[in-house]
N, C-alpha and C positions, 0 to 999 in steps of 0.2 A: 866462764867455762861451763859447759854443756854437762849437766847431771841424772843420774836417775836416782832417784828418791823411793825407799818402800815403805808401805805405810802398809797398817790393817790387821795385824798381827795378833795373835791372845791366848786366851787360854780358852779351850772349848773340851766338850765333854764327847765320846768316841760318838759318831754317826752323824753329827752337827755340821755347821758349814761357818766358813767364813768366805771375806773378801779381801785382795789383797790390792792394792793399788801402786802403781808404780809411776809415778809423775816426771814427766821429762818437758825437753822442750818439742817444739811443733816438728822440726826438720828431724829428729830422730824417730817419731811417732809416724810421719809419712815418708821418709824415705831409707827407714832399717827397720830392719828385722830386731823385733826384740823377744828375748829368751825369759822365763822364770826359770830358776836353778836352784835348789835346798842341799844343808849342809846340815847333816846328824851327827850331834858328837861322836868321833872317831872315825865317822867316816866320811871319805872323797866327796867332794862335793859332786851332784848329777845334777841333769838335765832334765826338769819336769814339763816345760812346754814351752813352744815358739811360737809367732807369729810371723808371716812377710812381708814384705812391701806392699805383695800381691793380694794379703789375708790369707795366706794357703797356712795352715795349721798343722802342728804337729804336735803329740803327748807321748809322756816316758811309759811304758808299756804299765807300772803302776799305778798310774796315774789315771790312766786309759777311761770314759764313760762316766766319771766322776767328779774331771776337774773340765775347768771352762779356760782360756782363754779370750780376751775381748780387748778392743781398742777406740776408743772415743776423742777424733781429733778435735774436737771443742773442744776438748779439757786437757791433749797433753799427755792421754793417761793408760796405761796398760794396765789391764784388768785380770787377776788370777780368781775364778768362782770355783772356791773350793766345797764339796759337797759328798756326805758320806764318808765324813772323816776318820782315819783310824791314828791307832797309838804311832804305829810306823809312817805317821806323816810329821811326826812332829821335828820340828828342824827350823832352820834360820833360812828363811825366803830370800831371795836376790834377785832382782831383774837385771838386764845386762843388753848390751848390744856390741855388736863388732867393733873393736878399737876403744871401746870405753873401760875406765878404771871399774872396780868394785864397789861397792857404797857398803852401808853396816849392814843393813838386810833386815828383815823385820821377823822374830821371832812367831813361831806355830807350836802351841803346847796341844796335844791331842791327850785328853786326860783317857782311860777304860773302866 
C-alpha cells in the first residue's frame, strides 16, 4: 500500500528554518500532485503548499516568500524548506495527495 511518510520536524527557535520531507513511492512523486498541509491546535487543518505533475507551484498566502516547496525523484521525496519561521507556524505538517489516507504528520514547534 502506497504511503506518504513525514519526517523533519522540531523544535526551532522564531526566524530559523527547518526541512520537512515527505517520502513516498515513485508513481505518486511523478504522476500527483502532492500537497503539505499544518494542523494548529484547535484549529482546521489548511493548505500550506502544492506541487504538480507539471512542477506548477502553489503557497498559502502565509506561507508566501518564505516556504519552499521541492521534489527529488531519486529519492521519492517532497521537500517543505521552511525559512523565517514564526510562533504562528507551529503545527503538525502533513503531506498528502489526491485519494490518499492521512499519515501522523511531523510536528513544528516555532519557539519566540
Amino acid at each position: 500500500q502506497v504511503q506518504l511518510v513525514e519526517s523533519g520536524g522540531g523544535v526551532v527557535q522564531a526566524g530559523g528554518s527547518l526541512r520537512l520531507s515527505c517520502a513516498t513511492s515513485g508513481s505518486i512523486v511523478r504522476n500527483k500532485g502532492v500537497g503539505w498541509y499544518r494542523q494548529a491546535p484547535g484549529k482546521e487543518r489548511e493548505l500550506v503548499a502544492t506541487i504538480s505533475t507539471r512542477g506548477i507551484v502553489y503557497y498559502g498566502d502565509s506561507v508566501k516568500g518564505r516556504f519552499t516547496i521541492s521534489r527529488d525523484y531519486a529519492k521519492n521525496t517532497v521537500y517543505l524548506q521552511m525559512t523565517s519561521l514564526k510562533a504562528e507556524d507551529t503545527a503538525v505538517y502533513y503531506c498528502n495527495s489526491p485519494g490518499m489516507g492521512w499519515g501522523q504528520g511531523t510536528q513544528v514547534t516555532v519557539s519566540s
